[in-house]
FINU-259508 format. One record per residue (C-alpha): residue number from 1; residue in three letters; chain; y, z, x. Coordinates in nm, 3 decimals, padded with zeros to 5 digits, always signed. Each point is the difference from the previous one (the first is absolute). Example, Ala and Ser with C-alpha at 12.3 -4.5 7.8 and 13.67 -1.06 7.14 Angstrom:
2
SITE     n   res   chain         v         w         u
SITE     1   ALA       A   -00.450   +00.780   +01.230
SITE     2   SER       A   +00.344   -00.066   +00.137
This chain:
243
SITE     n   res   chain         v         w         u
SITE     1   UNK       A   -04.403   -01.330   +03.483
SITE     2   UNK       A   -00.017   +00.342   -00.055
SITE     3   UNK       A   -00.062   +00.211   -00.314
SITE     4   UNK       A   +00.377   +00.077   -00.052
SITE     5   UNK       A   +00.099   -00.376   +00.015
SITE     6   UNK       A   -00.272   -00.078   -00.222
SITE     7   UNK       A   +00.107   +00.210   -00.273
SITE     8   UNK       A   +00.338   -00.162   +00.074
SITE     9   UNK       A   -00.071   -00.329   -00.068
SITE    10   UNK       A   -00.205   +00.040   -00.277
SITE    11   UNK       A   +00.263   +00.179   -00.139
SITE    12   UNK       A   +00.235   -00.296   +00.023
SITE    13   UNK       A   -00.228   -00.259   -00.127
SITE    14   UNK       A   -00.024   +00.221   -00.262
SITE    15   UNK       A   +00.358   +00.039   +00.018
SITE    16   UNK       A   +00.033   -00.412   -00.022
SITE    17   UNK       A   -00.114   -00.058   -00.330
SITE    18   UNK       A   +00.326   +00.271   -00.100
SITE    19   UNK       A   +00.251   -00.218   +00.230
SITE    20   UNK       A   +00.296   -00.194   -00.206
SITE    21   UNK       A   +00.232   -00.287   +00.170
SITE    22   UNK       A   +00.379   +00.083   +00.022
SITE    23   UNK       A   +00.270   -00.215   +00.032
SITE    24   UNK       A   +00.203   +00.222   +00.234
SITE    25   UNK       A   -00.059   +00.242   +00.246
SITE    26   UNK       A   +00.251   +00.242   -00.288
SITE    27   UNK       A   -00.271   -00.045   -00.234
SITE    28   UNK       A   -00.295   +00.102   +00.279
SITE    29   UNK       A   +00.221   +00.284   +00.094
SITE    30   UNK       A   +00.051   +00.131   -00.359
SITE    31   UNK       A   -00.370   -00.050   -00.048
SITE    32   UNK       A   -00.075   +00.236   +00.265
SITE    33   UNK       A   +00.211   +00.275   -00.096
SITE    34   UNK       A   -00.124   +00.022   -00.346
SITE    35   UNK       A   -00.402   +00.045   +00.164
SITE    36   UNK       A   +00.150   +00.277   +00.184
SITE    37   UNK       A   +00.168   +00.161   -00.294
SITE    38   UNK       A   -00.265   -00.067   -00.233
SITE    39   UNK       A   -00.333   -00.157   +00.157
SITE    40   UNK       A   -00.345   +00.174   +00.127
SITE    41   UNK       A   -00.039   +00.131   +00.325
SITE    42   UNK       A   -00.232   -00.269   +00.044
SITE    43   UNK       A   +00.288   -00.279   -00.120
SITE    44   UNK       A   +00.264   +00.183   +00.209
SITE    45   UNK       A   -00.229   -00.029   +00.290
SITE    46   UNK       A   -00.115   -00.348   -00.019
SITE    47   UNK       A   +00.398   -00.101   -00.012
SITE    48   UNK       A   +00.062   +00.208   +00.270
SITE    49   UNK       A   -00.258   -00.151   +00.257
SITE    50   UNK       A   +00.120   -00.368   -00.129
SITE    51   UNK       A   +00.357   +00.062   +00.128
SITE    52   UNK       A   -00.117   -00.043   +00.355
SITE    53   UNK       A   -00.005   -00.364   -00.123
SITE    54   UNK       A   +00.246   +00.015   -00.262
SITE    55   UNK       A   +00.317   -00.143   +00.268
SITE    56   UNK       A   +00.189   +00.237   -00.237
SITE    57   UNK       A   +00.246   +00.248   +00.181
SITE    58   UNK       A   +00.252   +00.101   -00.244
SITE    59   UNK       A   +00.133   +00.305   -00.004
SITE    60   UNK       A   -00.032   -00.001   -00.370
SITE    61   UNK       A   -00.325   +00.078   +00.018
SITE    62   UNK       A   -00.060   +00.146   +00.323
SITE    63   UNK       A   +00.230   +00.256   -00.035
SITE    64   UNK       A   -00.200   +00.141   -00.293
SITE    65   UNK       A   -00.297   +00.054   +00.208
SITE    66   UNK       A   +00.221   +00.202   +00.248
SITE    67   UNK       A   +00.074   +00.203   -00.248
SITE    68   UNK       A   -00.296   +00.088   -00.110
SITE    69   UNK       A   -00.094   +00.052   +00.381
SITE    70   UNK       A   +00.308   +00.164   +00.081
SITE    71   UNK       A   -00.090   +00.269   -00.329
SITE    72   UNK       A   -00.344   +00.063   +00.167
SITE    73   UNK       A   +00.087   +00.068   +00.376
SITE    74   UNK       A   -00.010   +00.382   -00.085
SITE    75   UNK       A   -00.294   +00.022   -00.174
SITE    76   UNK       A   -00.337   +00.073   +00.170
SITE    77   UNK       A   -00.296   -00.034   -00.332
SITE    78   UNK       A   +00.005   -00.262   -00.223
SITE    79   UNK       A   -00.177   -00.094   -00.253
SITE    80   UNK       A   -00.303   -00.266   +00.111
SITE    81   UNK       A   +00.176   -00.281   -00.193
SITE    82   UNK       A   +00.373   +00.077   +00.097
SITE    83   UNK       A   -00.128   +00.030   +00.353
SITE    84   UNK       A   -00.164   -00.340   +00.010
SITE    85   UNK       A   +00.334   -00.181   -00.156
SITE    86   UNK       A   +00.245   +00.191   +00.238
SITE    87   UNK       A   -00.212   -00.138   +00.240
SITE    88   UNK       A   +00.010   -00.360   -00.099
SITE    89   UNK       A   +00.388   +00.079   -00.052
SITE    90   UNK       A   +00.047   +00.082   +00.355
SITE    91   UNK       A   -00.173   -00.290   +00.168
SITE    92   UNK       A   +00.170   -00.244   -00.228
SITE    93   UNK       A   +00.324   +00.104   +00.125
SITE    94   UNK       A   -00.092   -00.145   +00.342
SITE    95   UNK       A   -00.118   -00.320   -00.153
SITE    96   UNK       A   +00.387   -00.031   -00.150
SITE    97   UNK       A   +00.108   -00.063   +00.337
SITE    98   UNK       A   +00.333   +00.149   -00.080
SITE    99   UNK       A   +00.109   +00.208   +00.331
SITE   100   UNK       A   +00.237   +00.261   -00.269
SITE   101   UNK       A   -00.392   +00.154   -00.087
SITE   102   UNK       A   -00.033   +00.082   +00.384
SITE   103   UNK       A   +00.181   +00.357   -00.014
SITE   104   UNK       A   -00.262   +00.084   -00.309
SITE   105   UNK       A   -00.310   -00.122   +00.175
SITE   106   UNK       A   +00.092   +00.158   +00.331
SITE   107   UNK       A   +00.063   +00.363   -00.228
SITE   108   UNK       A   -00.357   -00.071   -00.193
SITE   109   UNK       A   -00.166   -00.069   +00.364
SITE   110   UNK       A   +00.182   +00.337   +00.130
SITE   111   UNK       A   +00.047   +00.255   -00.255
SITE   112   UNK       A   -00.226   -00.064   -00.330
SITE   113   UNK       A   -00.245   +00.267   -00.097
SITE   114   UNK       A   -00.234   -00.196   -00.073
SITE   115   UNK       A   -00.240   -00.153   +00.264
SITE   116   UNK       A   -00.135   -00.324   -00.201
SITE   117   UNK       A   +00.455   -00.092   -00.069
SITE   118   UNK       A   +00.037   +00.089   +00.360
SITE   119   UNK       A   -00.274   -00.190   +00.108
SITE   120   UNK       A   +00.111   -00.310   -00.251
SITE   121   UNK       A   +00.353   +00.011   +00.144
SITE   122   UNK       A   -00.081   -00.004   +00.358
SITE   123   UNK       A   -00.235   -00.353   -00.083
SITE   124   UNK       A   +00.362   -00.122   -00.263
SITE   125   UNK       A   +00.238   +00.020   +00.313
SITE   126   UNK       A   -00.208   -00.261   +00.187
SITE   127   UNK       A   -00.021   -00.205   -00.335
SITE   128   UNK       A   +00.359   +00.029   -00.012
SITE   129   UNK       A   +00.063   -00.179   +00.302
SITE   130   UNK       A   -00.223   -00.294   -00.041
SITE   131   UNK       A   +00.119   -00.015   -00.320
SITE   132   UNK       A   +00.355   -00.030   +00.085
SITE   133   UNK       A   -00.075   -00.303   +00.237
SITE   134   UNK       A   -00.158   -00.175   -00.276
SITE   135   UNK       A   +00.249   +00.048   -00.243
SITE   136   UNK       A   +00.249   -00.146   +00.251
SITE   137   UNK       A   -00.208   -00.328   -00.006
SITE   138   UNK       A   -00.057   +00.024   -00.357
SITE   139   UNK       A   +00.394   -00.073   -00.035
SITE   140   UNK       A   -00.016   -00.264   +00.214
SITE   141   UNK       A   -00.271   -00.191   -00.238
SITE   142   UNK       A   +00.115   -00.255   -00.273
SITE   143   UNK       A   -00.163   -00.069   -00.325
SITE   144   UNK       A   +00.186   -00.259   -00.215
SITE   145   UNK       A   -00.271   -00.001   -00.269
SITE   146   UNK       A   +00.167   +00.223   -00.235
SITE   147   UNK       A   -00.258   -00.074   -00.248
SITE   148   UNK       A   -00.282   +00.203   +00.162
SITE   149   UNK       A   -00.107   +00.369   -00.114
SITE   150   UNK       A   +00.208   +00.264   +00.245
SITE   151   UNK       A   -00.331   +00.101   +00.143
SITE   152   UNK       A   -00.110   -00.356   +00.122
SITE   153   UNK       A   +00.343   -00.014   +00.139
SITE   154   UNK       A   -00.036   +00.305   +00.182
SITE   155   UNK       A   -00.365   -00.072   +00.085
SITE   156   UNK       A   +00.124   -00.386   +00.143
SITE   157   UNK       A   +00.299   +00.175   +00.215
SITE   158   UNK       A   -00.238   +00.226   +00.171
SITE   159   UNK       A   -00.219   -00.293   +00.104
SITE   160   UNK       A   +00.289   -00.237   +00.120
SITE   161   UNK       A   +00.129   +00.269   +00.208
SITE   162   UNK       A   -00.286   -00.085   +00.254
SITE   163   UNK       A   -00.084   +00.335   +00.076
SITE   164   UNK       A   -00.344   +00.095   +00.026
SITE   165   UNK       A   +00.057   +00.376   -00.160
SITE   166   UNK       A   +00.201   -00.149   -00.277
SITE   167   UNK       A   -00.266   -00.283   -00.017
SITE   168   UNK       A   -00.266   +00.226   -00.095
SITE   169   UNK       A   +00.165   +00.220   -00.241
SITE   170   UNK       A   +00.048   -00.337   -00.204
SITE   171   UNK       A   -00.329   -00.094   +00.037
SITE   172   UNK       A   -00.131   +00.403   -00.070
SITE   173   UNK       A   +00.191   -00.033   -00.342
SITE   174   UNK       A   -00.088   -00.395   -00.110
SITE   175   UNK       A   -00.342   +00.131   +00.085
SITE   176   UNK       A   +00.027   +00.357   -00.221
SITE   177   UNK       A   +00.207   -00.146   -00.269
SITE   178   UNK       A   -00.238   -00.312   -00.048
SITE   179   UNK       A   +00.275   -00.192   +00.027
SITE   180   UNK       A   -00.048   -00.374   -00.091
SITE   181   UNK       A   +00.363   -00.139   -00.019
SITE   182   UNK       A   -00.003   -00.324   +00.188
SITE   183   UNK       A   +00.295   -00.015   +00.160
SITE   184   UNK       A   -00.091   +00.323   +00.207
SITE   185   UNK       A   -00.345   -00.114   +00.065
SITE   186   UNK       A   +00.121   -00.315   +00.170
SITE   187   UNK       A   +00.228   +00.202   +00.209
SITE   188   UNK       A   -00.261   +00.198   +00.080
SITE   189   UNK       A   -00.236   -00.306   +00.088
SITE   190   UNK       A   +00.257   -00.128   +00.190
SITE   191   UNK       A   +00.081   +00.305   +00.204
SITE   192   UNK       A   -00.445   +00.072   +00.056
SITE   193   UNK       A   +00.023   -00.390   +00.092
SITE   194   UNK       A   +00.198   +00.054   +00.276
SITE   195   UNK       A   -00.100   +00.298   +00.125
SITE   196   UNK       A   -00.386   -00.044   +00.020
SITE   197   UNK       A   -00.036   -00.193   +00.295
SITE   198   UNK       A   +00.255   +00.158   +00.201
SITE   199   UNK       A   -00.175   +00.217   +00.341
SITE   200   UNK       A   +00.333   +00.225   +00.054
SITE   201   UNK       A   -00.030   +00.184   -00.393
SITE   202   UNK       A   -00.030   +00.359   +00.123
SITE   203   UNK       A   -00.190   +00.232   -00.222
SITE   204   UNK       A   +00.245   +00.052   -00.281
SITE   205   UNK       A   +00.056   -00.349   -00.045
SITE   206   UNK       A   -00.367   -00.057   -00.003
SITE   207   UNK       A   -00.038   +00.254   -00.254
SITE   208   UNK       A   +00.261   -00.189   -00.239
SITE   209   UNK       A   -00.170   -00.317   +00.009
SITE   210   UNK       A   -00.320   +00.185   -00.104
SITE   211   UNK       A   +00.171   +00.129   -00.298
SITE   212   UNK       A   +00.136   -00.341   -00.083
SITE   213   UNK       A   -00.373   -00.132   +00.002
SITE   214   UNK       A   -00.045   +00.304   -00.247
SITE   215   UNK       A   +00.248   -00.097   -00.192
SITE   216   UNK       A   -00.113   -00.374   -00.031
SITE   217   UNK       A   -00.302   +00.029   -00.073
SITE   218   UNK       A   +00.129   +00.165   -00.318
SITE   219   UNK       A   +00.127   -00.330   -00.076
SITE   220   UNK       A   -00.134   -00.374   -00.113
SITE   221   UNK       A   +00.110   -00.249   +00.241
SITE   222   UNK       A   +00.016   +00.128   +00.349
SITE   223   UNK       A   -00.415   -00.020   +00.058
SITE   224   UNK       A   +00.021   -00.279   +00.251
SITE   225   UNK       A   +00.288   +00.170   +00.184
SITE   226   UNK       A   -00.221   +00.300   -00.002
SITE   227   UNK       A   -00.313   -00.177   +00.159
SITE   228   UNK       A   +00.224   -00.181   +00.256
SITE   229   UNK       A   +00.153   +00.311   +00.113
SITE   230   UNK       A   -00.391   +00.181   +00.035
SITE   231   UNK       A   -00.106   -00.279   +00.217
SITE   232   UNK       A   +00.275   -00.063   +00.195
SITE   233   UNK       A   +00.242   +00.355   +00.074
SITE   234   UNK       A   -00.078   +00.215   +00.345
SITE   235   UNK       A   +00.035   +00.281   -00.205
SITE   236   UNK       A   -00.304   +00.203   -00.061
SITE   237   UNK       A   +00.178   +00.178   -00.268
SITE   238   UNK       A   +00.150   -00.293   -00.169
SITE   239   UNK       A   -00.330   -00.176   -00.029
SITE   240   UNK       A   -00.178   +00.280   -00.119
SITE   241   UNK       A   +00.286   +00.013   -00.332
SITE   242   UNK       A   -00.028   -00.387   -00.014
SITE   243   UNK       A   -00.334   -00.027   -00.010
């Protein structure tokens, strides 16, 4: 992990102990906007890097960040702080997965002034597309627990789509967030469970169950599922996160 990502995730455990459950993905959304119109740069940033695990992609919100990008495309200075946001702004248009931001990110990537936008939009239209294919599978998943906060919800949908990428942004953000709800950890168990001893998991998907023994051993519970998956998995990686 390098410096940059360390600073990231410190930032969002710090950022964990601020985190509130919603009942809708309305109420999430609302949330947002109000840290952009009001928050620190360093609140507006932390929400920003969550949405790439977030399963939100309504316009509502995104469209507000295109603004803001769309305002900036001329510009060439910036102030340090409005620089680092607009940055954050741009990638997190890609991880909406909504193909109507394409036409911005491809005019960031071409035309903005600025190198570090230019540079951010180039890295958002290849977010954009793996972003959309998730989002397709994301509709296909079915929660009936209506009960559970709109994050676990979101959190349980990108596990039970099965796919690796989606797998470890869940696990990335139970992990983060400190997130001890049990009905996503014994998705998550579930998922690592069958996963661990499996020779064909390519490297993403070996990266995911990692995070899920990350986000685990957070937990009470899951320390014998832990040890069985160190002794037993193929997977340097996986045993080294186990163990």
């Amino acid at each position: 992990m390098n410096l940059k990502q360390l600073v990231i995730a410190a930032g969002l455990l710090a950022f964990s102990g601020m985190l509130q459950a919603f009942d809708t993905d309305q109420q999430r959304i609302e949330h947002n906007l109000k840290i952009m119109d009001s928050g620190s740069v360093e609140q507006k940033e932390q929400m920003l890097e969550r949405l790439q695990w977030s399963g939100l992609s309504d316009p509502l919100l995104f469209d507000r960040l295109e603004k803001d990008v769309l305002a900036a495309q001329e510009q060439k200075y910036f102030e340090r702080d409005v620089l680092s946001v607009l940055a954050y702004e741009v990638r997190a248009l890609g991880y909406s997965g909504n193909p109507k931001y394409q036409p911005t990110l491809q005019l960031m990537a071409n035309k903005a002034e600025n190198t570090k936008l230019k540079r951010h939009a180039s890295k958002a239209k290849a977010d954009l597309v793996q972003f959309q294919a998730i989002q397709n599978k994301l509709a296909t998943v079915k929660i009936t627990d209506t009960e559970l906060p709109a994050e676990v919800v979101s959190y349980i949908k990108l596990l039970e789509t099965n796919d690796a990428y989606a797998q470890r942004l869940a696990a990335r953000a139970i992990f983060h967030e400190q997130r001890k709800d049990p009905a996503l950890l014994e998705v998550t168990a579930a998922k690592l469970e069958g996963m661990y001893m499996d020779t064909r998991l390519d490297k993403t998907a070996q990266d995911s169950a990692a995070w899920m023994c990350k986000a685990l051993k957070q937990a009470n519970g899951y320390e014998s599922l832990l040890q069985k998956v160190a002794s037993e998995t193929p997977h340097k990686k996986i045993r080294k996160y186990a163990s």
